[in-house]
BALO-413751 format. One record per atom (N, C-alpha, C, O): residue in one letter; x, y, z. Coordinates in steps of 0.1 Angstrom, whole numbers, plus 5000, padded with zeros to 4 digits. Example, Ala and Ser with C-alpha at 12.3 -4.5 7.8 and 13.67 -1.06 7.14 Angstrom:
% BALO-413751
A513249435078;A512349555078;A513249675078;A514249675085;S512849785071;S513749895071;S512950005079;S513450115080;
END
This chain:
% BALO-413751
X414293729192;X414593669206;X415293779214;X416293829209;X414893809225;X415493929235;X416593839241;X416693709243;X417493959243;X419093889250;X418993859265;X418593929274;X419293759265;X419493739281;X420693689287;X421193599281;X421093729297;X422493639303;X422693799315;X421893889317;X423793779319;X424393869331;X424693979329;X424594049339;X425294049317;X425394169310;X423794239307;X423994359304;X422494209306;X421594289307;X420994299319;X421394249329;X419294409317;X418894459328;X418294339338;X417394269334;X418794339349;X418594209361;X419294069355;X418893959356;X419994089351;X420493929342;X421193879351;X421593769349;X421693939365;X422593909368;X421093789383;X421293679387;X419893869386;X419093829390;X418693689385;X418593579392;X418393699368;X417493599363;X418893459364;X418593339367;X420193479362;X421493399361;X421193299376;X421093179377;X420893409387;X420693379400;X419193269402;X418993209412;X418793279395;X417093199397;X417693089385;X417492989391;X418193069377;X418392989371;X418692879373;X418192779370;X420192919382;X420892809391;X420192789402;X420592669406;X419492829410;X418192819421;X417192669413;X416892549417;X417092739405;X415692619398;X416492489389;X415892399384;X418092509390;X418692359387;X418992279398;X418992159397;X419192369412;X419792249421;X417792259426;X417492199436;X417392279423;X415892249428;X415292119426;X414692029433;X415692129407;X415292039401;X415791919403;X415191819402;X417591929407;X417991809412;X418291779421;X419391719421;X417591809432;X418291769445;X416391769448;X415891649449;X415391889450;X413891879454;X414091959463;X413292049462;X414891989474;X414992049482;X416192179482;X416992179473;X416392279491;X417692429487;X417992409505;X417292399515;X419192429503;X419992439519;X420792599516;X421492639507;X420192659529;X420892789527;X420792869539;X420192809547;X421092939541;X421493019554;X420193159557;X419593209547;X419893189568;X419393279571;X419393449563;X418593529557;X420793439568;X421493549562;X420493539542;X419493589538;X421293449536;X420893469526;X419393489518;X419093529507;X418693439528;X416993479523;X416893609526;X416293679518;X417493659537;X416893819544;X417693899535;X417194009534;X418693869527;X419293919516;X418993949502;X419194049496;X418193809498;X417393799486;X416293869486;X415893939477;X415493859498;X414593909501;X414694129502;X413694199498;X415394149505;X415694309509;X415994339497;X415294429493;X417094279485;X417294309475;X416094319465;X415894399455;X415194219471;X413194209458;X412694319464;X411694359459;X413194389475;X412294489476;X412594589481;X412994609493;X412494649474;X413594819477;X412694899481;X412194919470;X412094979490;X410995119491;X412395229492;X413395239499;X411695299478;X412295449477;X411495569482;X410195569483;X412095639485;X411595749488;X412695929482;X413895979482;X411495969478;X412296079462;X412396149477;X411996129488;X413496239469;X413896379477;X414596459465;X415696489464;X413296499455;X413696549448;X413496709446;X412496779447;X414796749442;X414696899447;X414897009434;X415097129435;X414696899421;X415096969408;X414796919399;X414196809400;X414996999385;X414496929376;X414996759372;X414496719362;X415696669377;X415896529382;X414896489388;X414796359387;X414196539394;X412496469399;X412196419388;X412196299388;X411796489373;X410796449366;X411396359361;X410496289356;X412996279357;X413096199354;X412996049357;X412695949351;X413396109375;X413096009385;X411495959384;X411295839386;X410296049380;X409195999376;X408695929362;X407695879358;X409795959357;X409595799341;X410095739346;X409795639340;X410895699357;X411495549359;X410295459361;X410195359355;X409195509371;X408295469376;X406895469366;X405995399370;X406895519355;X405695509344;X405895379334;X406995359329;X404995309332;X405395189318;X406195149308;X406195039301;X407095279308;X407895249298;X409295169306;X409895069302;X409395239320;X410795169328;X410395099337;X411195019342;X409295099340;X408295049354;X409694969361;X410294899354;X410294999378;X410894979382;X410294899397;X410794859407;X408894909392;X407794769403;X408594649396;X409394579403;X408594619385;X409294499378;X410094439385;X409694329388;X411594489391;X412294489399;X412294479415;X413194439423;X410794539418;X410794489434;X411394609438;X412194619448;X410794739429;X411594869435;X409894969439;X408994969431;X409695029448;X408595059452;X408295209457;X408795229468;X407795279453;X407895409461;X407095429473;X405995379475;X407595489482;X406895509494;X407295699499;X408195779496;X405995679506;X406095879508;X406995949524;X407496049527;X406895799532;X407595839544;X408795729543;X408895629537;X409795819553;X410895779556;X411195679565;X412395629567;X410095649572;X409795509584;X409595389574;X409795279578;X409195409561;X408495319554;X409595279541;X409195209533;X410695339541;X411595319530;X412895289534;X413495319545;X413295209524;X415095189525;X416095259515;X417295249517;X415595309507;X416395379497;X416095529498;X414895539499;X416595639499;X416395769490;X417195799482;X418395749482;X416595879473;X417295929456;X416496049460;X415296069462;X418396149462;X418396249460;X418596319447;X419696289442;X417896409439;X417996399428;X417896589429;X416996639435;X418896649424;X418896809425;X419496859431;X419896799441;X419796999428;X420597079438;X420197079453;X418997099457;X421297049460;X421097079477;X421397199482;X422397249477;X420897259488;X421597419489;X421397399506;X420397339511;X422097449513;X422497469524;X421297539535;X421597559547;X420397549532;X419197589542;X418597409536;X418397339546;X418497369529;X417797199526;X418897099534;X418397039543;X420197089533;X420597029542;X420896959554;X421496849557;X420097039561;X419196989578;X418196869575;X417896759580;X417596969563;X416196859566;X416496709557;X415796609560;X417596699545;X417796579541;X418396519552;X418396399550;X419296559567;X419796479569;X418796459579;X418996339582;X417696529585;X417096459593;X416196359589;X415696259595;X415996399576;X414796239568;X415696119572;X415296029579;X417396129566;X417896029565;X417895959581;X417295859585;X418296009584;X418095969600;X417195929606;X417395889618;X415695919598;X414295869601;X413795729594;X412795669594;X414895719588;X414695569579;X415495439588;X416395429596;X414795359582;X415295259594;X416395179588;X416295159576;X417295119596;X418595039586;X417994899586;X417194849594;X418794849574;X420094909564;X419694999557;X418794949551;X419695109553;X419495229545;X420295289535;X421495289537;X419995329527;X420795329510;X420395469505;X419295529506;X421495489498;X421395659494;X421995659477;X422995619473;X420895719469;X421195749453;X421095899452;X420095969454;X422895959447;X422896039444;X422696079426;X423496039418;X421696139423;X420596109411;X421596209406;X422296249416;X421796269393;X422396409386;X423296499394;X423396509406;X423996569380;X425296679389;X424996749398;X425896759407;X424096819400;X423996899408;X423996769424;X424896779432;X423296699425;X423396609434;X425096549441;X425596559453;X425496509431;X427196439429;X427996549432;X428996509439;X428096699430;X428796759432;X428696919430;X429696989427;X427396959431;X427197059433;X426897129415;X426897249412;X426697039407;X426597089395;X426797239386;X427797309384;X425997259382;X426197409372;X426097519379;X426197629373;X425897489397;X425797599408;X426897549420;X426997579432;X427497499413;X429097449420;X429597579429;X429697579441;X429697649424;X430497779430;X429697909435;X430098029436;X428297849439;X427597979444;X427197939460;X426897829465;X427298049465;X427698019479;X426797949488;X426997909499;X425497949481;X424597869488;X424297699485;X423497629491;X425197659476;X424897519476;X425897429477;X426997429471;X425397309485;X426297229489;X426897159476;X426297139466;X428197149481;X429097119470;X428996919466;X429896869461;X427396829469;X427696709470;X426596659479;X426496719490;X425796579476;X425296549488;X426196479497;X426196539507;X426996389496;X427496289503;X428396389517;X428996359527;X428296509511;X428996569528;X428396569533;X428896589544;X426896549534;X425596509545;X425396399545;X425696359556;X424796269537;X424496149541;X425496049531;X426296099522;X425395939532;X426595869526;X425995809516;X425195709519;X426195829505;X425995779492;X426495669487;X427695649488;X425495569481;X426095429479;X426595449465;X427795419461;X425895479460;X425295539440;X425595599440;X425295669449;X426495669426;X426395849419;X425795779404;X426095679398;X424795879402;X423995879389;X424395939380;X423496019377;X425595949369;X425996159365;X424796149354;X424196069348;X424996299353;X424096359343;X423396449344;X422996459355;X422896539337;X422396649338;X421196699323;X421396769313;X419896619328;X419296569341;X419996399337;X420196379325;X420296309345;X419996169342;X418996129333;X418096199334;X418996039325;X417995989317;X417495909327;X418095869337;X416095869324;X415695699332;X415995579332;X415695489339;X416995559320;X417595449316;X419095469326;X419895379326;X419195559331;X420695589340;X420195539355;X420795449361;X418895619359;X418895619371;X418395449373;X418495389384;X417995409363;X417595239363;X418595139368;X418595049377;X419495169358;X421195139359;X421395179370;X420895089376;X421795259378;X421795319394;X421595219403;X422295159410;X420095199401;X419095109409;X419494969406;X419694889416;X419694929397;X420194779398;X421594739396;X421994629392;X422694859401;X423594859404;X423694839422;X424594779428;X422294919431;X422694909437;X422394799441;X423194739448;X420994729438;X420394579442;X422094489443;X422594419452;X422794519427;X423894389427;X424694459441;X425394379447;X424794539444;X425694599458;X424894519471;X425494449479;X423994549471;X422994419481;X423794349478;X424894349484;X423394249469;X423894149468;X424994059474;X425193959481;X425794179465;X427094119469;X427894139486;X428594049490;X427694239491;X427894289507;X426794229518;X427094219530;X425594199512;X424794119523;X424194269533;X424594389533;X423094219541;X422394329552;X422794309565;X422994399573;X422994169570;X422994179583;X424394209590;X425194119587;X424894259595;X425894319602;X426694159616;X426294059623;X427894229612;X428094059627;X428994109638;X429394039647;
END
């Protein structure tokens, strides 16, 4: 029998449909707010978009193969920045790249969400101290997620990802 409850992957989701499908069952009908559908709803569906600039790409691409498949989750890749809410920066940033991550970011539409994937990413990694690379992404765009590792496994950057869905969650999208 596989484990389930709030401590595994999405449990804290399936906990959430559980209690959904008891007052369903006993009431027939769900009273709920605006807010909260456009919530549940943004959380089932995440479009990412890679900005990968290192060997953290190729891990970022098992999340997405059958073994971690991250469609499961309502997580989706997309190639433009009009068309996504998530990027996962994954690799060294070096200071001529820069410009152009922050102009992508700036081309995504809000609410918008930022995964900083491996060390090099989080803090300038094993080229920390060479004068061309930024010491972080987050001194350019604002990072919701740090991923550590060097490279991240796909079981990290998974964890990332449905750390940030529970961050949805719990903070909500619409602004007041």
């Amino acid at each position: 029998m596989a484990p389930y409850g709030q401590n595994t992957a999405g449990g804290d989701r399936e906990h959430a449909t559980q209690l959904l499908n008891a007052e369903l069952a006993d009431k027939g009908f769900l009273l709920t707010s605006t807010e909260d559908i456009i919530n549940w709803a943004r959380t089932g569906s995440l479009h990412w978009m890679t900005f990968g600039l290192a060997c953290c790409a190729v891990e970022m691409m098992h999340t997405s193969m059958p073994r971690y498949d991250v469609e499961r989750f309502g997580i989706a890749p997309r190639a433009s920045p009009r068309q996504s809410d998530l990027m996962i920066v994954a690799g060294t940033l070096t200071n001529k790249m820069a410009p152009a991550l922050r102009k992508v970011y700036d081309q995504m539409p809000e609410p918008r969400y930022v995964i900083s994937m491996g060390s090099c990413a989080n803090g300038g990694g094993y080229y920390h101290y060479s004068y061309s690379v930024v010491r972080g992404c987050d001194r350019i765009v604002p990072v919701d997620v740090y991923v550590p590792g060097c490279p991240p496994t796909a079981e990290a950057l998974l964890y990332g990802l449905l750390a940030l869905q529970k961050k949805m969650r719990r903070t909500g999208t619409l602004a007041r």
